[in-house]
N, C-alpha and C positions, 0 to 999 in steps of 0.2 A: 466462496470467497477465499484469495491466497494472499498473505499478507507474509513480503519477504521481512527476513529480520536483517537481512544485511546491508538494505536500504530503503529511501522511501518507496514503495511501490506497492498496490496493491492492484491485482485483480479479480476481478468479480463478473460471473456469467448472471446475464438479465434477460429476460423474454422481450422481445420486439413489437412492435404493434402486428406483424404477422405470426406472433407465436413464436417465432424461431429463435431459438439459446442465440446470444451474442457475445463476446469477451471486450467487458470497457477494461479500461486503464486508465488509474489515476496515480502519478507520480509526483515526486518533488526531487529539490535537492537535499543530498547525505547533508547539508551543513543547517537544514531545517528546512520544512517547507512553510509555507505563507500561510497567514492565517487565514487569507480570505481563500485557501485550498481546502474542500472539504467532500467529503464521501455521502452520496443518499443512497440509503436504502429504503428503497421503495415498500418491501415487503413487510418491513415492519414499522411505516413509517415514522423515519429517522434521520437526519443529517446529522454526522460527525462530522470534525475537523481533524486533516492530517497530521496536527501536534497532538493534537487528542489522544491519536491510535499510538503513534511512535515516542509517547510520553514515558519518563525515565528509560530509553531504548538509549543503549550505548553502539555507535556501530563502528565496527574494526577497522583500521587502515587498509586499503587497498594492499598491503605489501601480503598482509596476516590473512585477506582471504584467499590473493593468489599461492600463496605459499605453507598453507594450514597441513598440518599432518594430524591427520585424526588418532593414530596411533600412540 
């Protein structure tokens, strides 16, 4: 599972009914996603919600992450 911090999105590889790895994606909008948006994981059965996961998450302006100097 990849859980960006710079917006809502995460994605997560799940086995198929043929076995085969697959890549979901579940996203929202930077200005918060919906509550009735939420994440299962099957594996350990679990449903979170996308405020859940991105809870106290402050995310950057679009300006500060095109133009970040790590340095």
């Amino acid at each position: 599972m990849l859980i960006d911090p710079d917006r809502i999105l995460v994605e997560c590889y799940r086995r198929n009914e043929r076995d085969n790895w697959e890549l979901v994606t579940t996203m929202g909008e930077v200005s918060g996603a919906a509550a009735e948006d939420s994440l299962m994981l099957d594996s350990v059965d679990m449903e979170i919600a996308l405020p859940q996961v991105y809870e106290d998450v402050v995310f950057p302006d679009g300006d500060e992450v095109l133009h970040s100097n790590p340095n």
